[in-house]
N, C-alpha and C positions, 0 to 999 in steps of 0.2 A: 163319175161326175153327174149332179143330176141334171135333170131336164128342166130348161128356163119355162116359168110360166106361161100360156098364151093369153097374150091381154083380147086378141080375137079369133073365138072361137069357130070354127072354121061348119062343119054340120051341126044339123038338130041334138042329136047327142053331145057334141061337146056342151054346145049352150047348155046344155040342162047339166052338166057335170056342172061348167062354170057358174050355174044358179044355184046348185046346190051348196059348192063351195064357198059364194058368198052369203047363203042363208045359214050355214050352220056354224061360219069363223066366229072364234069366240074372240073378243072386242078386249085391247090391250089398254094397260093404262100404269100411269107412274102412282107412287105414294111420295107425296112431296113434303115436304116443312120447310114454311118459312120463320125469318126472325122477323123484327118491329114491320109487321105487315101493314099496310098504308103509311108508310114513312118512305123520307126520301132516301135513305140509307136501307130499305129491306133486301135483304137478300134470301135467295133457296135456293133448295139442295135436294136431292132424289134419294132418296132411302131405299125403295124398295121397286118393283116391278110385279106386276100382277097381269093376268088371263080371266077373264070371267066371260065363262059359258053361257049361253041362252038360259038352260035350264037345268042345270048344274053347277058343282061347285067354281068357287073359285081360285085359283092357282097364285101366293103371293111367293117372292123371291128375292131375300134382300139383296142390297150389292155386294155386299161383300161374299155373298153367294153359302152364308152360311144357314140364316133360317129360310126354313121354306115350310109353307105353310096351306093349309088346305082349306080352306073356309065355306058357311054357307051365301054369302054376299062377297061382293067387292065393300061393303062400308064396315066390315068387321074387320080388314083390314088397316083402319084409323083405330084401333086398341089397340093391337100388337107395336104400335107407332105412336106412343102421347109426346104430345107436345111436353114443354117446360116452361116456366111463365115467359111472354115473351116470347113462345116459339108454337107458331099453330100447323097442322096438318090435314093436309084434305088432300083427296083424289087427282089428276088430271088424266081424262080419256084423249088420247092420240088420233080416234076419230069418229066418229058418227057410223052407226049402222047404216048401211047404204040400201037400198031397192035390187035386189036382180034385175 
């Protein structure tokens, strides 16, 4: 079983574990398409799931768990993924790099 995260880190050492863990997490994010986007009917859909590194590549993975892809951006990521008329795609990141 592993061991639950510590949300507070107890000595000077952990903290600096816990600062480095949050400076080096590579930052998650969906690959999404929508249909009639600014309409009252649009709808979307997740296609893919990605990882991208500070300063390295990026990690794409579609859902259905068959391409996986290695890229040098998260925006190369929107090729492997075109739209069709009528249906556009872009990014959505899950959250913001935070500050240690």
């Amino acid at each position: 079983m592993a061991a639950a995260p510590s949300p507070n880190p107890q000595t000077p050492f952990d903290q600096e574990l816990y600062a480095l863990v949050l400076d080096t997490a590579p930052r998650l994010f969906a690959v999404v398409q929508v249909c009639d986007e600014g309409q009252l009917d649009a709808d979307g859909w997740v296609v893919a799931w990605g990882l991208a590194d500070h300063d390295g590549p990026t990690h794409v993975i579609g859902i259905d768990g068959r391409a996986r892809l290695t890229l040098a951006s998260p925006d190369r990521a929107l090729r492997h993924y075109p739209g069709q008329p009528g249906i556009t795609t872009r990014l959505v990141w899950l959250a913001q790099p935070t500050p240690a």
